[in-house]
N, C-alpha and C positions, 0 to 999 in steps of 0.2 A: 408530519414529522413527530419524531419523539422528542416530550420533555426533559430539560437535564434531570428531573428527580423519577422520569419512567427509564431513563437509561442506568443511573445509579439502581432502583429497584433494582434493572435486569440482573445487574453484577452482582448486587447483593444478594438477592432472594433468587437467580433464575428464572424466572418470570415476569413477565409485566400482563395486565389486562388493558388496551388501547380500545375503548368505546367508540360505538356506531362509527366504524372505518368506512363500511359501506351506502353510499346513496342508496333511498328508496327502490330505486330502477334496479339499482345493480342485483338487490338482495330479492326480488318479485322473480329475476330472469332466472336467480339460481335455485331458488325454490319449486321453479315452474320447469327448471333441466330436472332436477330430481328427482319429483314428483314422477316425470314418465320414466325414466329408470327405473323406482321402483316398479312403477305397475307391470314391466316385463318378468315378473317373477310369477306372476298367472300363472299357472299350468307347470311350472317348475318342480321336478320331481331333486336333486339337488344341486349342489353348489355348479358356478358356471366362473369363466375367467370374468367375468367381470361382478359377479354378485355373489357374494356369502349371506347363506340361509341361517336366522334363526333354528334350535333344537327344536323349536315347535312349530315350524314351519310345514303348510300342507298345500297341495298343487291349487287345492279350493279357496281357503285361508292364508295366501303367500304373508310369509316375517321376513325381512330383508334386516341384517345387522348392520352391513357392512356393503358399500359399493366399492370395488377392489380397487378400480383401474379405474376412476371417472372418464380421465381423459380418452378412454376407447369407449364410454359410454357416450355422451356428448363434447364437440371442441369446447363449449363455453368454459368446461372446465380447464383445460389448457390456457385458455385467456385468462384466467382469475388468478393463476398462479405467477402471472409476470403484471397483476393488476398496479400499477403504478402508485395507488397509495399506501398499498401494501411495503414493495420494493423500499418505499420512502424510511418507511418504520425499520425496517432489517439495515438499513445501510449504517446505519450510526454503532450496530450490533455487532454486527461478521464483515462490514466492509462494504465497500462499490463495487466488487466485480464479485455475483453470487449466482451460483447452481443451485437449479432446483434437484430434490432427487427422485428422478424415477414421475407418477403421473398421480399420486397422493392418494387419496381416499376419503371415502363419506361414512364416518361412524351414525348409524343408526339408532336411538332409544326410542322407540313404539312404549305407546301408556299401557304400563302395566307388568311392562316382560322385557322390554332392549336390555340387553345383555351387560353384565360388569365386565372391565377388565382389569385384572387382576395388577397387582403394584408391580411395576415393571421401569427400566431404565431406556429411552430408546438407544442411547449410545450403544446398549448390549447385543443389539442388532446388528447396528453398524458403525462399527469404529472407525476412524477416521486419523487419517497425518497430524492433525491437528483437530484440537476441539470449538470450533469456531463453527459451531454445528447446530442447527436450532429447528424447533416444529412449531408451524403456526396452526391455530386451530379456526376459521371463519364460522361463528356462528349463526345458524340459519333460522335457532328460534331463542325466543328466553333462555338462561340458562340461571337458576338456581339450586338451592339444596335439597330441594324437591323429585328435581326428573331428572336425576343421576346424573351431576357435574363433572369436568374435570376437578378431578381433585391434586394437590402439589404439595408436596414438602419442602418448603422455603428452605435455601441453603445446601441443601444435597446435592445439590451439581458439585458440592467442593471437597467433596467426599468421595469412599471408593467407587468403583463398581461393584457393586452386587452379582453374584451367582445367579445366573439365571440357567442351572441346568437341573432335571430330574431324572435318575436313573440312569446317570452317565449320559444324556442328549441333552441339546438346548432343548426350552422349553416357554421362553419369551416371559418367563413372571418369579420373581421372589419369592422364595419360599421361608416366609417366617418363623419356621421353627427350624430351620438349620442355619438361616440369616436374618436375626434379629435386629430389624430398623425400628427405632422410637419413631415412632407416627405421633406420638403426640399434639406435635404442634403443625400435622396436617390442614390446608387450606383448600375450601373448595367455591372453585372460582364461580361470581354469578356477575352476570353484563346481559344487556340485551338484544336482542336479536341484531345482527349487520355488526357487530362487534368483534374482534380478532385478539386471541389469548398467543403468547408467546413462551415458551418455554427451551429453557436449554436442553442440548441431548441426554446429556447427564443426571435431568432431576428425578425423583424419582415421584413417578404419577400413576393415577391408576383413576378407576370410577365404578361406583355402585348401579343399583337393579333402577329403570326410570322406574320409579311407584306411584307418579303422578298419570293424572288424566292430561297430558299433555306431554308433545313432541320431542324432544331434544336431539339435533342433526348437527356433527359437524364435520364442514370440507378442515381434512388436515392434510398439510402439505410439509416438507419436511427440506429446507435449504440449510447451506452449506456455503462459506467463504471458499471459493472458484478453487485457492491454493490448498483447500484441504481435501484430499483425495483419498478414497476409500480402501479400508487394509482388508476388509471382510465385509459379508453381506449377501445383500442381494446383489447389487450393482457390479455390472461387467464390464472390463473394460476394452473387450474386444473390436468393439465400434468406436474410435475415437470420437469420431462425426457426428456420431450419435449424443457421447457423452458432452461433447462439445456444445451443442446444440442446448444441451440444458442450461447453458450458462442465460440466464434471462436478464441482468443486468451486467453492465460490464464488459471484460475481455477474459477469456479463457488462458490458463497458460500449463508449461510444463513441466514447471518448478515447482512439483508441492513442499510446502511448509512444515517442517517437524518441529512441532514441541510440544512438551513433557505432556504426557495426560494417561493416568492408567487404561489397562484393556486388556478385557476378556472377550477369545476370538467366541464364536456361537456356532461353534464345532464341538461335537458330532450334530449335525443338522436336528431338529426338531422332525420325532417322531410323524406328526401330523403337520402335514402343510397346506397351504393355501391361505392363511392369514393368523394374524398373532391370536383372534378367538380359537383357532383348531390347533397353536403351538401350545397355548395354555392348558388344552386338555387333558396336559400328562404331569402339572404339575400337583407337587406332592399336596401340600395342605394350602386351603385357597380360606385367603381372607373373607372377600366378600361374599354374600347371601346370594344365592338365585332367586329370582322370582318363584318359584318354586317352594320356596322355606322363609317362613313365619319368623326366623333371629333376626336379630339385629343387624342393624348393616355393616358395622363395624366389630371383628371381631380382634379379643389379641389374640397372639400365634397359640396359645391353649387353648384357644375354642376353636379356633383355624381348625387346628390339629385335630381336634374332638370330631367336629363335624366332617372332616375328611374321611375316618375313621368310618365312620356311620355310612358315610357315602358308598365304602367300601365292602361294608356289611352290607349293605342292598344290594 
């Protein structure tokens, strides 16, 4: 369970960090599903419904960014999403009775090259009846300012939505120089491995190039208080049954909950699909560095913009 001063944080800042959540056993088994996940990427010429490729990805030298669908990868990942000490931490959050959405994902940092993502909102994704909407992140190794963290902007959950369109399409990232966010007082979260980050849908987060000699992997799953039902997205609501079923604590019901919270739909769909790495592809000026270029990891939206520039000239 959460602390009254880890629940106040949430409210306040959007986030909390809740250290070593996971037993020994539990964080070995999930390391040990992943590990063979990635290694189906052998012989991978590209992206598959369950696996997003690294740009430098080769059928010899397989780069996995991104495990799309865990849960079609191995069950264990389905189990982990209704893992009971987890549930425990969300209830005091979004409530007793909460859906999961949809079957989450394994962001990937490989030493040297895992990919950034770029400052983005998830609520931009997917908006909701209600804001009582939150992403957990479980992680599976260290995580500090090293091998590209989450990174958080305390308090911007209470603030607008952000733009997240380029060239008339969503595009799943901020673009700094036509929506200027002070990052200033940007935080980037470090806990150690079996540890679980919580963030509102609202906040605005993002992460840099890993530039360490070491790992950084995390399972993020993305719940939702049961009464808050989705206006846009991914999420269909043609299978009730289906939708039902995601309820992992609690009771489902039919009565979604309205109130106040801005929203922007993410219509016109995103050029490139298949996961928020290939929506970002078409956004205008991108904050952070690729593995690829020698700047700095942090840039303002005039070097964004410069090196966009440059990108464009190649």
């Amino acid at each position: 369970m959460l602390t009254h001063e880890q629940i106040e944080q949430y409210r306040r800042e959007g986030y909390v960090v809740v250290e070593r959540l996971l037993d020994a056993e539990t964080l070995a088994e999930l390391r040990r599903v992943t590990d063979e996940g990635v290694a189906t990427a052998r012989g991978l010429t590209d992206h598959t419904k369950v696996l997003d490729l690294e740009p430098s990805h080769t059928p010899e030298q397989p780069r996995v960014r991104r495990i799309k669908s865990p849960h079609l990868a191995h069950p264990f990942y389905w189990d982990m999403a209704g893992h009971p000490p987890l549930l425990a931490s969300l209830e005091p959050l979004i409530g007793c009775n909460i859906r999961v959405r949809a079957g989450g994902k394994v962001n990937l940092k490989s030493p040297g090259y895992g990919a950034p993502v770029e400052w983005h909102q998830d609520w931009a994704f997917y908006p909701h009846t209600n804001d009582d909407v939150l992403a957990v992140g479980i992680l599976l190794d260290d995580m500090d300012e090293g091998n590209g963290p989450l990174m958080v902007l305390p308090r911007s959950h209470r603030g607008p939505v952000h733009d997240h369109h380029s060239d008339g399409a969503f595009c799943g990232g901020i673009d700094l120089a036509r929506s200027p966010v002070d990052l200033a007082g940007a935080v980037a979260l470090a806990a150690p491995a079996g540890s679980v980050t919580i963030h509102h849908a609202r906040l605005v987060h993002g992460s840099a190039v890993n530039r360490s000699d070491r790992l950084r992997r995390i399972l993020f799953f993305e719940y939702a208080a049961a009464d808050a039902w989705p206006l846009a997205g991914t999420e269909s609501l043609d299978d009730l049954d289906e939708f039902n079923r995601r309820v992992v604590h609690g009771e489902p019901t039919l009565e979604p909950r309205l109130a106040p919270a801005p929203v922007r739909i993410p219509l016109p769909k995103a050029v490139h699909q298949g996961s928020l790495y290939e929506n970002q592809r078409t956004l205008g000026h991108r904050y952070f560095a690729t593995a690829e270029e020698p700047e700095s990891v942090r840039r303002s939206p005039q070097e964004a913009e410069s090196a966009s520039e440059r990108a464009a000239a190649d």
